[in-house]
LUMFI-199386 format. One record per residue: residue in three letters; x, y, z of N, C-alpha, C, O, CB in turn. Coordinates in nm, 3 decimals. Glycine has a CB too. Layout:
BEGIN
ala / X / Y / Z / X / Y / Z / X / Y / Z / X / Y / Z / X / Y / Z
...
END
This chain:
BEGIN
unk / -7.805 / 0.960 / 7.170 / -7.750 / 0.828 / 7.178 / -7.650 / 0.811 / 7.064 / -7.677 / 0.879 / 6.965 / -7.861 / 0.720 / 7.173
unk / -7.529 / 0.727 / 7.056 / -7.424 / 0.731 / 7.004 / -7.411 / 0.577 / 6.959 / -7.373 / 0.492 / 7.039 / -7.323 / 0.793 / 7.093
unk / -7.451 / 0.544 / 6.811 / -7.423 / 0.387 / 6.830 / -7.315 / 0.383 / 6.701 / -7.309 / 0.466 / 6.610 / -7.586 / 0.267 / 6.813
unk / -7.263 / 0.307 / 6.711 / -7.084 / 0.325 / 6.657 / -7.080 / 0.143 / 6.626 / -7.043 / 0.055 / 6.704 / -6.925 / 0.404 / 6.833
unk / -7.137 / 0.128 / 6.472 / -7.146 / -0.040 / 6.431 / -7.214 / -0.136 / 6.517 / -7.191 / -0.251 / 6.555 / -7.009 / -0.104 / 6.423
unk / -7.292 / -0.061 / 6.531 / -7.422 / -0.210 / 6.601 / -7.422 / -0.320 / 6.511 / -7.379 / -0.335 / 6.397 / -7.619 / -0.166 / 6.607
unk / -7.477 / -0.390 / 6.586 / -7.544 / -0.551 / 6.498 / -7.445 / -0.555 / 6.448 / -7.475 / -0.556 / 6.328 / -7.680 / -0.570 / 6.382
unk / -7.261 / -0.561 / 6.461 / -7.180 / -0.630 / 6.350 / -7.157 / -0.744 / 6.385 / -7.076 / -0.807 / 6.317 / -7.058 / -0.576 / 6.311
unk / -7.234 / -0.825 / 6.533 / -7.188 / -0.941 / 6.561 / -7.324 / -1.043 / 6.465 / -7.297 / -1.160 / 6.441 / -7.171 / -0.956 / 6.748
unk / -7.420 / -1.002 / 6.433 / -7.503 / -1.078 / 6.338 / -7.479 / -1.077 / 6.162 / -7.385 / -1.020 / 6.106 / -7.642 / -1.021 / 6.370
unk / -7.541 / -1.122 / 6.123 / -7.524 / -1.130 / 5.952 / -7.575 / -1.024 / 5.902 / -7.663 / -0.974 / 5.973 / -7.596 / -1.247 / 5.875
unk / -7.544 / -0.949 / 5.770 / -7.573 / -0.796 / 5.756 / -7.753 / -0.760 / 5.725 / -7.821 / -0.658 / 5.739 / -7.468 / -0.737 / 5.611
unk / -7.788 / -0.918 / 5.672 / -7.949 / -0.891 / 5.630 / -8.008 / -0.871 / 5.744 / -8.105 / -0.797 / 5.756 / -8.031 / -1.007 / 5.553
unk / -7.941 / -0.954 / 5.866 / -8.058 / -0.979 / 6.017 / -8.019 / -0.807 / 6.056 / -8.114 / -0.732 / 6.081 / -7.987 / -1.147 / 6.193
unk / -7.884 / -0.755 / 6.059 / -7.831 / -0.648 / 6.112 / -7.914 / -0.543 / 6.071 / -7.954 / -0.466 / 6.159 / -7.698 / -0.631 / 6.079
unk / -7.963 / -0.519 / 5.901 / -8.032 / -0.418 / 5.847 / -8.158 / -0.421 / 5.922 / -8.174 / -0.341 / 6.014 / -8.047 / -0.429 / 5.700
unk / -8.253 / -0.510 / 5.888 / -8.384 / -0.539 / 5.957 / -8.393 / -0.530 / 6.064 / -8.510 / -0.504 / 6.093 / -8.432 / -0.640 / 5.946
unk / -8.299 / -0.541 / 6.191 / -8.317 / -0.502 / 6.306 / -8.290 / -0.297 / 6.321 / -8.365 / -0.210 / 6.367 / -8.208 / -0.612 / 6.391
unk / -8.118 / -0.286 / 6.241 / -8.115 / -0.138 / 6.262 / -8.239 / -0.087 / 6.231 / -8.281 / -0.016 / 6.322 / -8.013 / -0.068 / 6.184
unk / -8.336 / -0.101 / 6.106 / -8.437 / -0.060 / 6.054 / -8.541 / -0.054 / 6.176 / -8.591 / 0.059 / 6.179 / -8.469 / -0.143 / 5.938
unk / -8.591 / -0.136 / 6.278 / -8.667 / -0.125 / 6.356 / -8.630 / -0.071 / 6.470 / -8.725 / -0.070 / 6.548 / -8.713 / -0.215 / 6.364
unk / -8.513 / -0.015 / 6.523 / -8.422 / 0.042 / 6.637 / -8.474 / 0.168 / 6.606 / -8.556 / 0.229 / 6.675 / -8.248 / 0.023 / 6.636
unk / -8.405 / 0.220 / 6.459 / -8.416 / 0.333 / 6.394 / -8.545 / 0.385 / 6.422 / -8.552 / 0.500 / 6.465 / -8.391 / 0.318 / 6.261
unk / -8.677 / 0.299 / 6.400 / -8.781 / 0.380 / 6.407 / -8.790 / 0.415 / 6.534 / -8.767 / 0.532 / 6.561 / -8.894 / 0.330 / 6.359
unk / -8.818 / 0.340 / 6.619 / -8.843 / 0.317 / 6.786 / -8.813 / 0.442 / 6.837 / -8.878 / 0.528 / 6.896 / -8.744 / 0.199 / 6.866
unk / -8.666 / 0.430 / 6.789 / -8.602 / 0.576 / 6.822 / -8.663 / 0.689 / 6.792 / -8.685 / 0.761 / 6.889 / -8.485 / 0.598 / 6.762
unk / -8.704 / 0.738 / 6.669 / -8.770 / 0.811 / 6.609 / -8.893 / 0.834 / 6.703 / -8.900 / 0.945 / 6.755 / -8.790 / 0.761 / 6.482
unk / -9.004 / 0.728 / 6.736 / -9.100 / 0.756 / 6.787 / -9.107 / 0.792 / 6.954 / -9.212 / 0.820 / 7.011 / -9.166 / 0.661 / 6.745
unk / -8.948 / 0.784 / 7.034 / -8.916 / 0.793 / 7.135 / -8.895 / 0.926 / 7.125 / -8.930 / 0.990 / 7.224 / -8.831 / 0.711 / 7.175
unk / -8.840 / 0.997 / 7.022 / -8.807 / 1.130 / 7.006 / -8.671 / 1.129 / 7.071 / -8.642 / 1.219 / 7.150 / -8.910 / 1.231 / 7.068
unk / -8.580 / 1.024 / 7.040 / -8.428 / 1.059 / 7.062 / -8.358 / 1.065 / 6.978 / -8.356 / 0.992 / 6.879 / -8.361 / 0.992 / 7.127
unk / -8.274 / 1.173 / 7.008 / -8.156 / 1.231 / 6.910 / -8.048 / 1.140 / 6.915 / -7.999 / 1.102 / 7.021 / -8.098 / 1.378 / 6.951
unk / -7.999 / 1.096 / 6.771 / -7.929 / 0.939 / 6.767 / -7.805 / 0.984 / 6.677 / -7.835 / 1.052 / 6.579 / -8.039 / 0.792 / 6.681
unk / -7.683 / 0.959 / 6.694 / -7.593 / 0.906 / 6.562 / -7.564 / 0.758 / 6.559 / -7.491 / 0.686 / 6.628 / -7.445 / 0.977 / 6.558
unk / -7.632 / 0.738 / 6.474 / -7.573 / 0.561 / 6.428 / -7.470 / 0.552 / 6.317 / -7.485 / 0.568 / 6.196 / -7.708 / 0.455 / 6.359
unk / -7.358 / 0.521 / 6.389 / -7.268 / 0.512 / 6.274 / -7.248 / 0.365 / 6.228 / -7.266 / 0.275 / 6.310 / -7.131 / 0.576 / 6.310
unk / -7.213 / 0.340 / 6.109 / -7.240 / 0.190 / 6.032 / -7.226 / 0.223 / 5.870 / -7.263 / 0.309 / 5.791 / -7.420 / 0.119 / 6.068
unk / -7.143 / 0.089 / 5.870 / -7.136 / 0.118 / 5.719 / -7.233 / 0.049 / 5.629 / -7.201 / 0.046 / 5.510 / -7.004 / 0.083 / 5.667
unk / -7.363 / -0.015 / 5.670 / -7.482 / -0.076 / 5.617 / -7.526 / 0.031 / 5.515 / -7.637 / 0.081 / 5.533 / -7.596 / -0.112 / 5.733
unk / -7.437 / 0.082 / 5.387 / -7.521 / 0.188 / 5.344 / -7.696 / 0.134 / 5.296 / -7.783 / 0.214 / 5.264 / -7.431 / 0.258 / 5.211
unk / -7.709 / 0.035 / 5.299 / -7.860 / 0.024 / 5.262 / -7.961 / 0.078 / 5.365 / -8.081 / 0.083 / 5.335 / -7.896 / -0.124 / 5.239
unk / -7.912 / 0.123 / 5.499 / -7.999 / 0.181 / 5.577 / -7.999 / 0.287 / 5.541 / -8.100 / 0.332 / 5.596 / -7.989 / 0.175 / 5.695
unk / -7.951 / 0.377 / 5.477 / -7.942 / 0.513 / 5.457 / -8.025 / 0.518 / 5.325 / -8.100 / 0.610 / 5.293 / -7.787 / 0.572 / 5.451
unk / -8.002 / 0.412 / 5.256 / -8.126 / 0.417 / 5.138 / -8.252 / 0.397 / 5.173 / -8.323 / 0.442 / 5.083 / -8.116 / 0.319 / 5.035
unk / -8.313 / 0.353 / 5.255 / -8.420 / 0.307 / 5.341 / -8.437 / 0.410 / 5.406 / -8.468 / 0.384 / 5.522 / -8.402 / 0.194 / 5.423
unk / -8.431 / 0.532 / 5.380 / -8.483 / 0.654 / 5.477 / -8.634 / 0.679 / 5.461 / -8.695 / 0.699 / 5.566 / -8.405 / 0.799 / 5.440
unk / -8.680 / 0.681 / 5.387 / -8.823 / 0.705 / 5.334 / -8.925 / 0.636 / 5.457 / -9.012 / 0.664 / 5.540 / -8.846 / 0.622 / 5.164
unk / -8.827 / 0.506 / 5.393 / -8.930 / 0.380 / 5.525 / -8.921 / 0.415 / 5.639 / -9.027 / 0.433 / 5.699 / -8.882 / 0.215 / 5.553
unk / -8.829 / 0.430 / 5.691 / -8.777 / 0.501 / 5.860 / -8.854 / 0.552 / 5.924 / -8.913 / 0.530 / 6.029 / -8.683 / 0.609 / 5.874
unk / -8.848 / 0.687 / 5.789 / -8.925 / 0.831 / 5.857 / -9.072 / 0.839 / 5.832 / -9.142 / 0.931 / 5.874 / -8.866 / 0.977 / 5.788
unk / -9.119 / 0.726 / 5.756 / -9.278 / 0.654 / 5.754 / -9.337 / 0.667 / 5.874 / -9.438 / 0.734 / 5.897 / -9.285 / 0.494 / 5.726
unk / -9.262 / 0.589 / 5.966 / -9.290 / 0.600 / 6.115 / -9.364 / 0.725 / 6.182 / -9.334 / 0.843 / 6.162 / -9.162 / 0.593 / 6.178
unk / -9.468 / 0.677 / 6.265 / -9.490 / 0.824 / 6.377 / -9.344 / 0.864 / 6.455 / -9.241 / 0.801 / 6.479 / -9.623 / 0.780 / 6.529
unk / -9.372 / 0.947 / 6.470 / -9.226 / 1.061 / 6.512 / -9.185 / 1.157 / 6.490 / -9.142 / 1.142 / 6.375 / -9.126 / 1.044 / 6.493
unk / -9.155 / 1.300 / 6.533 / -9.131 / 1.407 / 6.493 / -8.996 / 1.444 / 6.420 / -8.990 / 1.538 / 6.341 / -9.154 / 1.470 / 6.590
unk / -8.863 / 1.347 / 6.459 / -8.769 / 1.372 / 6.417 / -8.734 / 1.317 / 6.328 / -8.772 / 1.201 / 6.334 / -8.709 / 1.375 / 6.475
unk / -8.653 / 1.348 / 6.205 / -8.684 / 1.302 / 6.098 / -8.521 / 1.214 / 6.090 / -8.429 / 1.255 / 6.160 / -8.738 / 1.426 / 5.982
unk / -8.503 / 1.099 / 6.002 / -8.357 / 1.064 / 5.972 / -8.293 / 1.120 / 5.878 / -8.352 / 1.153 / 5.774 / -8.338 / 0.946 / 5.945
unk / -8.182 / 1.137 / 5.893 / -8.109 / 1.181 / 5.745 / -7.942 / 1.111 / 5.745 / -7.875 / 1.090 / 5.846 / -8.097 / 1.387 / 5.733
unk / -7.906 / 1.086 / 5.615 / -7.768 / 1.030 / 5.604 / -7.627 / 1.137 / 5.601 / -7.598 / 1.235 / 5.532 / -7.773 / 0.947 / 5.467
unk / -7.570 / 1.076 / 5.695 / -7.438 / 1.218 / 5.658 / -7.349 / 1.123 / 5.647 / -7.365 / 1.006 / 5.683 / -7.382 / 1.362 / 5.791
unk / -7.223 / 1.184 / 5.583 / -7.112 / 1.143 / 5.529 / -7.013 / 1.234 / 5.541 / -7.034 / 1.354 / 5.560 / -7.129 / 1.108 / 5.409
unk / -6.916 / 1.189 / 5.531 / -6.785 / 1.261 / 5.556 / -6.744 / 1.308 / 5.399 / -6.758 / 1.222 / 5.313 / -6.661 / 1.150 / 5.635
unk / -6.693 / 1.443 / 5.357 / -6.620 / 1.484 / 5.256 / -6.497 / 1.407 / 5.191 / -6.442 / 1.321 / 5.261 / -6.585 / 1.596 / 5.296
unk / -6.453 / 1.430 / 5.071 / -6.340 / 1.419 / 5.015 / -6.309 / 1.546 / 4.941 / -6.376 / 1.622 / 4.872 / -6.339 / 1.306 / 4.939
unk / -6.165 / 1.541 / 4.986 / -6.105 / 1.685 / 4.928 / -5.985 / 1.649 / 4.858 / -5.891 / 1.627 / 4.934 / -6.066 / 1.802 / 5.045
unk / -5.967 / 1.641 / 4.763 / -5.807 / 1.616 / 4.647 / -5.822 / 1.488 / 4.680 / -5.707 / 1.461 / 4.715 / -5.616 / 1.692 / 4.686
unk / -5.884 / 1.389 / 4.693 / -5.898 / 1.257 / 4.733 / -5.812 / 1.197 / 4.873 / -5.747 / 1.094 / 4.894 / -5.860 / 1.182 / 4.609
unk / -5.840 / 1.296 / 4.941 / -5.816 / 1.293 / 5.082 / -5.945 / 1.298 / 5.164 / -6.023 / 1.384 / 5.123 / -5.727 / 1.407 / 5.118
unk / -5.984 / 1.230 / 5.263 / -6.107 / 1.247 / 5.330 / -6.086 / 1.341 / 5.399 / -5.983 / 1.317 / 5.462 / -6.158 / 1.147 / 5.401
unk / -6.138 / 1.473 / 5.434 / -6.173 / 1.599 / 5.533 / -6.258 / 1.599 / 5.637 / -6.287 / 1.698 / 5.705 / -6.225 / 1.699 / 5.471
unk / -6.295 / 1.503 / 5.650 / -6.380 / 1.460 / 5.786 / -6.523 / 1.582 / 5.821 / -6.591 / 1.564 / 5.923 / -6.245 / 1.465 / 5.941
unk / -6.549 / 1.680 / 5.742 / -6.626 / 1.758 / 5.689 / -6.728 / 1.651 / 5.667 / -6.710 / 1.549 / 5.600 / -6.571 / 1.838 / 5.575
unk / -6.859 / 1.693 / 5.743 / -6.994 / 1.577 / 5.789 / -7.098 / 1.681 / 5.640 / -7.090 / 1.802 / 5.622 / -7.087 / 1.599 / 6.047
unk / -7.164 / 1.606 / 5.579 / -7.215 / 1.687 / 5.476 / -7.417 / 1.584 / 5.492 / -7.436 / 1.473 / 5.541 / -7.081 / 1.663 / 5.284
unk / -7.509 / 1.665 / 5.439 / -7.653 / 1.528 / 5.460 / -7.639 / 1.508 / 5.341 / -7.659 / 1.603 / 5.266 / -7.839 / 1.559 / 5.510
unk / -7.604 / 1.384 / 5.289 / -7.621 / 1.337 / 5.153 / -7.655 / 1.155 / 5.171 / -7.665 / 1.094 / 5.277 / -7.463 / 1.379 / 5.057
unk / -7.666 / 1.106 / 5.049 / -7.689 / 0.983 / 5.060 / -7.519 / 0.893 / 5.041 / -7.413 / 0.945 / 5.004 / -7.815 / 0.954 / 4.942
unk / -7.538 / 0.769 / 5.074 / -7.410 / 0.705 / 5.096 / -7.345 / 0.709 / 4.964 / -7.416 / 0.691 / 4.865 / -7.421 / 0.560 / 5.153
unk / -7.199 / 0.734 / 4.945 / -7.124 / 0.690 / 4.772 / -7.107 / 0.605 / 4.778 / -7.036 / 0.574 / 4.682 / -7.004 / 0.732 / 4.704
unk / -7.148 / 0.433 / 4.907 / -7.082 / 0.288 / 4.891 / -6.977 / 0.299 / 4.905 / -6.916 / 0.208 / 4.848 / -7.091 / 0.215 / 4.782
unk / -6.866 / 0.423 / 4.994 / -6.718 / 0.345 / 5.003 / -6.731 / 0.398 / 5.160 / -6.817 / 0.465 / 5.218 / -6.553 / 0.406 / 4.884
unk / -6.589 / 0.329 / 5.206 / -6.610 / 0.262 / 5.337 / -6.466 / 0.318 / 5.366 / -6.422 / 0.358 / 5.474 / -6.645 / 0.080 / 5.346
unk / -6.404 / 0.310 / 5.249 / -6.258 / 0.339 / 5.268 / -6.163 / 0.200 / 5.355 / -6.072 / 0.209 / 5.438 / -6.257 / 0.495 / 5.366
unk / -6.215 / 0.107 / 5.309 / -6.142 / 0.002 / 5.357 / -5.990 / -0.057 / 5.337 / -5.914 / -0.127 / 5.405 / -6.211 / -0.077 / 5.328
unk / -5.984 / 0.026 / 5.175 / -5.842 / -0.023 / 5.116 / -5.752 / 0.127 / 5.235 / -5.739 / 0.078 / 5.347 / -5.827 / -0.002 / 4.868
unk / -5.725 / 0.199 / 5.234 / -5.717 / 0.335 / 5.368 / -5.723 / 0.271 / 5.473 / -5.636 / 0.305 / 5.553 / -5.843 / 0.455 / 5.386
unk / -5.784 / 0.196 / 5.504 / -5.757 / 0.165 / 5.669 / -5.680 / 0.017 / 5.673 / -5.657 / -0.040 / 5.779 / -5.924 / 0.154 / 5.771
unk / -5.651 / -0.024 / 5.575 / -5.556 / -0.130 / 5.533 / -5.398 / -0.118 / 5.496 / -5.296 / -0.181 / 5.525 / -5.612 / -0.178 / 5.425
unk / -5.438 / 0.015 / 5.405 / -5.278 / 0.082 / 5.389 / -5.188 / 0.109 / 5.559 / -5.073 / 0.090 / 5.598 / -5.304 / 0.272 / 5.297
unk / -5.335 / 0.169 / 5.630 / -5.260 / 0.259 / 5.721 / -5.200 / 0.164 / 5.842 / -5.106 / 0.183 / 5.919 / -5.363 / 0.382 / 5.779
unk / -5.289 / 0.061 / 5.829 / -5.248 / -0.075 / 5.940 / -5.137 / -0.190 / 5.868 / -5.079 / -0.274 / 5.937 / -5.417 / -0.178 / 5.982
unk / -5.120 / -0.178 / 5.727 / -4.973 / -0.242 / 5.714 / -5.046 / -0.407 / 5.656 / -4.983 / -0.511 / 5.640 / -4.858 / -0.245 / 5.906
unk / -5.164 / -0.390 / 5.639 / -5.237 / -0.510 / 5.612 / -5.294 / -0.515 / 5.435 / -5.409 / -0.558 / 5.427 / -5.372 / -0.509 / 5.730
unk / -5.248 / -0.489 / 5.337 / -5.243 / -0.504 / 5.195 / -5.160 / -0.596 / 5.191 / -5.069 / -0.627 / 5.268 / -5.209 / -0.395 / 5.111
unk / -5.209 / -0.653 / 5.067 / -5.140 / -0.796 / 5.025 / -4.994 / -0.750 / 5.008 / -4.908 / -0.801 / 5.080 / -5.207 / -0.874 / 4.870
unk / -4.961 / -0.661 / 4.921 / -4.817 / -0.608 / 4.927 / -4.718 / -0.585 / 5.064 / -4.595 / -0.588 / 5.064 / -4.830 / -0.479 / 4.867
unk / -4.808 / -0.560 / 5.181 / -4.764 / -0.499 / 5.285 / -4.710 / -0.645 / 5.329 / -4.602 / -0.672 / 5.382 / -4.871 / -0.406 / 5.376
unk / -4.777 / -0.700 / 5.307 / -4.789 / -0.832 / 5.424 / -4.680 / -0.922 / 5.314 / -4.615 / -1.006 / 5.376 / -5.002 / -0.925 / 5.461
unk / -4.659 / -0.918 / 5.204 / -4.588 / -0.977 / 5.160 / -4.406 / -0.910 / 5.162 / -4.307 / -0.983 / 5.158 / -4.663 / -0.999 / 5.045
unk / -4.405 / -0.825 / 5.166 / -4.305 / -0.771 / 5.206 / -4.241 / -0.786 / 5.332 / -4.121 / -0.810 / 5.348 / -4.325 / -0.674 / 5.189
unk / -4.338 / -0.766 / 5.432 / -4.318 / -0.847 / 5.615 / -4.258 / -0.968 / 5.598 / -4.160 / -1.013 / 5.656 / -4.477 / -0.894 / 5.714
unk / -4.337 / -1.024 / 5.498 / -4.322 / -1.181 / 5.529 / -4.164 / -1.193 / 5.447 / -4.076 / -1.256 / 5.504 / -4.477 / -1.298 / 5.448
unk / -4.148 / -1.156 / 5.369 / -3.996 / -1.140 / 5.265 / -3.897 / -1.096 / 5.377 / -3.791 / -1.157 / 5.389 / -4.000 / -0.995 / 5.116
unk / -3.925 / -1.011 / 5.447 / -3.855 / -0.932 / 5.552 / -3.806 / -1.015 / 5.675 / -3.708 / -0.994 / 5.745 / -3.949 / -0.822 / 5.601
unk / -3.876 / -1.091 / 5.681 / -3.863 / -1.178 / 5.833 / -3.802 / -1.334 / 5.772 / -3.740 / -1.396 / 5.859 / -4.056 / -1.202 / 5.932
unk / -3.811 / -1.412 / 5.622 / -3.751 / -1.466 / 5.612 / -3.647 / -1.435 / 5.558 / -3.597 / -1.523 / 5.488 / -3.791 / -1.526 / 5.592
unk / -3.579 / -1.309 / 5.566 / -3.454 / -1.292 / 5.539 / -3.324 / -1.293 / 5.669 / -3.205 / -1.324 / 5.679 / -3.466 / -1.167 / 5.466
unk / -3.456 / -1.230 / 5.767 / -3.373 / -1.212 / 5.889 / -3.344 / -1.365 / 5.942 / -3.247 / -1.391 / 6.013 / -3.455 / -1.115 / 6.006
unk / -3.418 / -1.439 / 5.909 / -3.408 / -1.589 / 5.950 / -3.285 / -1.666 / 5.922 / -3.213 / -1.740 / 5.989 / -3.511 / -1.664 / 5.885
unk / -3.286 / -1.621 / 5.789 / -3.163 / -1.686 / 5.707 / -3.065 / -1.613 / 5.751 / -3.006 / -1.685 / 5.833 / -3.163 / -1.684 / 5.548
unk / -3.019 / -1.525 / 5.746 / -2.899 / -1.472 / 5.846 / -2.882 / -1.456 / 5.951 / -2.804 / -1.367 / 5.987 / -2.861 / -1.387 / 5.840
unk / -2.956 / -1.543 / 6.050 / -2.952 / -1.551 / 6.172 / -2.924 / -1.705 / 6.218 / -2.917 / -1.734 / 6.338 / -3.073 / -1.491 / 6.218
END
């Protein structure tokens, strides 16, 4: 099963406490899961998880950094807390700089138009 940011339509405490009980269920169903989410507190909460009856155990993976480039290289470690949010902001044109420059940009075209 493939879950790709569950629970982001609830608040992150209700979101944890529920992933936390999905997580086990799963576990005791014996299905093979990637939950992707950036809740790193579920990944600290492994202990509790794998408390559960169930044969398969959880573990946290993460993606590499190489020269401070991400390599997309999946490694089992625990979360470093980044998300890479300022990166997916650069790349969409949405930094305060970005957006202030747009906005400089379009009232220029105004005025000479």
């Amino acid at each position: 099963m493939l879950f790709n940011e569950p629970l982001a339509s609830t608040s992150f405490t209700e979101g944890l406490y529920i992933a936390k009980d999905v997580l086990q269920a799963l576990r005791i169903m014996g299905a093979r899961t990637i939950f992707n989410t950036h809740m790193h507190e579920l990944a600290m909460n492994l202990d509790e998880i794998n408390s559960t009856e169930g044969t398969l155990k959880a573990a946290s993976l993460i993606t590499g950094i190489s020269e401070g480039q991400r390599n997309y290289k999946v490694y089992i470690a625990p979360p470093d807390g980044v998300s890479y949010a300022r990166d997916i902001a650069e790349k969409y044109g949405v930094t305060l700089d970005q957006l202030k420059k747009t906005m400089n940009g379009t009232a220029l075209q105004k005025r000479a138009s």
